[in-house]
N, C-alpha and C positions, 0 to 999 in steps of 0.2 A: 702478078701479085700486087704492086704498084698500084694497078686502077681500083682494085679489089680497097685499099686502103682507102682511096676517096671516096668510094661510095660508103665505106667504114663509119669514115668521120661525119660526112652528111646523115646517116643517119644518125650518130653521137647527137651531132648538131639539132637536129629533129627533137629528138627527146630532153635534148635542154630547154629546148624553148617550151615546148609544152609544160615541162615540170616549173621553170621560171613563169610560165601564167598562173600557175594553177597555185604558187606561190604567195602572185600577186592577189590570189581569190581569198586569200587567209591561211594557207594550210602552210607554216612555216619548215615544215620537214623535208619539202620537195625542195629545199633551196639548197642541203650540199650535193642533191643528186642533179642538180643544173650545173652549178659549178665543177661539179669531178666530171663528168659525161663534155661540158663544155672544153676542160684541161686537156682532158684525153681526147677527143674531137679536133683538138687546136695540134698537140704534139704527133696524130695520125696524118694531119691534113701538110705537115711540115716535111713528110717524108714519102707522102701519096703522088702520084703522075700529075702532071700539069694538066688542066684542062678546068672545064666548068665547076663541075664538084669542089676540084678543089677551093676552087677562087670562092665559093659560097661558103664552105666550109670554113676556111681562116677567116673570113671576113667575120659571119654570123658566131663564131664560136668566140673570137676575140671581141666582139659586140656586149656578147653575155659576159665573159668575164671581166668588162672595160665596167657594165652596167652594176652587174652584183657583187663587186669588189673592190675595185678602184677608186669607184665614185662612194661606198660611204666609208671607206678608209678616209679618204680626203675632207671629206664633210669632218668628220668624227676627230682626226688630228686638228686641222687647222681656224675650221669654223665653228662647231661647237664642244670647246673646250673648258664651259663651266657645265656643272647638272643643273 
């Protein structure tokens, strides 16, 4: 059951990235289904078997959420804080 979760996540992880390009194409809808598919990719991938999958998994899914979250939280608090 275990391995079954990594390959779980990698695909989570698959369909984040896609919906985060497709994002980036203009379609701004596909960006909470990057980030929820990425969450839950990242908290599969935390409890999945050790091996490959996994390690791509954590990686690329915390990538997206590092990218579509982190970074314009950060922007938006500390750097631009006039309109």
């Amino acid at each position: 059951m275990r391995s079954k979760l990594s390959s779980i996540s990698f695909i989570l992880f698959l369909i984040a990235v896609v919906s985060y390009l497709v994002t980036l194409l203009g379609l701004e809808k596909f960006l909470i289904i990057a980030v929820l598919c990425s969450a839950a990719g990242f908290v599969i991938a935390l409890f999945s078997k050790s091996g490959m999958y996994k390690t791509i998994s954590l990686f690329g899914n915390g990538i997206v959420i590092f990218i579509a979250i982190l970074i314009p939280f950060v922007v938006t608090t500390f750097f631009w804080n006039r309109p």
